[in-house]
Rosetta silent file (secondary structure, phi, psi, omega in degrees, C-alpha in Angstrom):
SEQUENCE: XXXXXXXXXXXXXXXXXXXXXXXXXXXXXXXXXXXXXXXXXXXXX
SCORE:     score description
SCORE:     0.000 S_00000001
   1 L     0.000  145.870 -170.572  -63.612    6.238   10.417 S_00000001
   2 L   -92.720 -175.250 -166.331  -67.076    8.176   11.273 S_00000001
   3 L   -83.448   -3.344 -175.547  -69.322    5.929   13.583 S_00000001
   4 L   -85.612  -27.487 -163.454  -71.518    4.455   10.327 S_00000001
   5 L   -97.271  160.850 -163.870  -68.391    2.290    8.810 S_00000001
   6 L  -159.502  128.556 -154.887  -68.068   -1.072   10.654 S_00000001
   7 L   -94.447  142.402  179.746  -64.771   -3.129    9.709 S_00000001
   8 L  -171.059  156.844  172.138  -65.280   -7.137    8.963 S_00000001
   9 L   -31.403  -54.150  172.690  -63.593   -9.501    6.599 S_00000001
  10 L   -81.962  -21.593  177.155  -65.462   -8.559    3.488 S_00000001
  11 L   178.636 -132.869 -164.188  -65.473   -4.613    3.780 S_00000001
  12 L  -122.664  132.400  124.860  -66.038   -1.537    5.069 S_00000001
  13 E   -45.520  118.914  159.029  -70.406    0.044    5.643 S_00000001
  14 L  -103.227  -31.052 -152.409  -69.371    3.925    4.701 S_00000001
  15 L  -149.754  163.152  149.456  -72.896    5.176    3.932 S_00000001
  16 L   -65.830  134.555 -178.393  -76.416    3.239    4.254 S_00000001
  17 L    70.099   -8.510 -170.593  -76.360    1.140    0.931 S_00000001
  18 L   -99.111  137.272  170.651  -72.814    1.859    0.361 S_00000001
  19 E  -146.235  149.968  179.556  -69.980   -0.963    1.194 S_00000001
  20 L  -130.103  119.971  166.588  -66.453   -0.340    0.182 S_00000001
  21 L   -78.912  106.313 -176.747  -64.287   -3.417   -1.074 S_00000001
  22 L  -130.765  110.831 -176.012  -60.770   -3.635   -1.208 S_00000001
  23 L  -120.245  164.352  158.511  -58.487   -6.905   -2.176 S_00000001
  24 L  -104.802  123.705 -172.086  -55.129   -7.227   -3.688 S_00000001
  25 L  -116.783  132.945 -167.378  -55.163   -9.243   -6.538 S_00000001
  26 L   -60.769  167.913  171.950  -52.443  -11.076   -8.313 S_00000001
  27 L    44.500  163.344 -164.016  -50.549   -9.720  -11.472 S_00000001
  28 L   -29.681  124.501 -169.604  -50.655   -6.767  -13.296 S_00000001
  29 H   -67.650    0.359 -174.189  -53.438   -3.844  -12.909 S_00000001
  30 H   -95.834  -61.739 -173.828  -54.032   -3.758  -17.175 S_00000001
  31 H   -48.182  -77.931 -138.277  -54.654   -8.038  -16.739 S_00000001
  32 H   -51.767  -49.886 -165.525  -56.959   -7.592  -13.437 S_00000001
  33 H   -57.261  -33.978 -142.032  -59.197   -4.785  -15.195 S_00000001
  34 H   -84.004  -73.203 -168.108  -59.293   -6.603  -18.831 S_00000001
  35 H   -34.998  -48.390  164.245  -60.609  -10.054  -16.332 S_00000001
  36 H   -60.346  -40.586 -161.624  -63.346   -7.713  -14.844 S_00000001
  37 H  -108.538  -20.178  164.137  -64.501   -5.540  -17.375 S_00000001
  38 L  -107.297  105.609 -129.028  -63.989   -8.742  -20.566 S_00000001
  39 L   -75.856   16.378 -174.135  -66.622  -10.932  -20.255 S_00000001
  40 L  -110.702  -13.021  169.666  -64.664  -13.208  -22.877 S_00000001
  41 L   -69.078   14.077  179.015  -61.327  -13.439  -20.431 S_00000001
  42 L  -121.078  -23.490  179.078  -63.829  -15.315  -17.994 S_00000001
  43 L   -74.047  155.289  169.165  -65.290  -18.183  -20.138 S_00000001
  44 L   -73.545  169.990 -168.830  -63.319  -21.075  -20.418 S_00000001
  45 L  -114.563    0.000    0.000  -61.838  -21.341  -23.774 S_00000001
């Protein structure tokens, strides 16, 4: 780590303006993306 990133429960400072997030999330990496990027897997049905 250079002296700019600063470690805390939600993420990482890399850059000014930049923060880098990383969780592990349950099930499959095809389910997690389709739940992020398809805004109709998030409404209730």
């Amino acid at each position: 780590m250079n002296q700019l990133a600063t470690v805390n429960a939600f993420g990482v400072l890399t850059a000014p303006g930049t923060l880098k997030i990383e969780r592990l999330l349950p099930g499959p990496i095809e389910r997690v993306w389709a739940y992020l990027t398809e805004y109709d897997r998030r409404i209730p049905a």
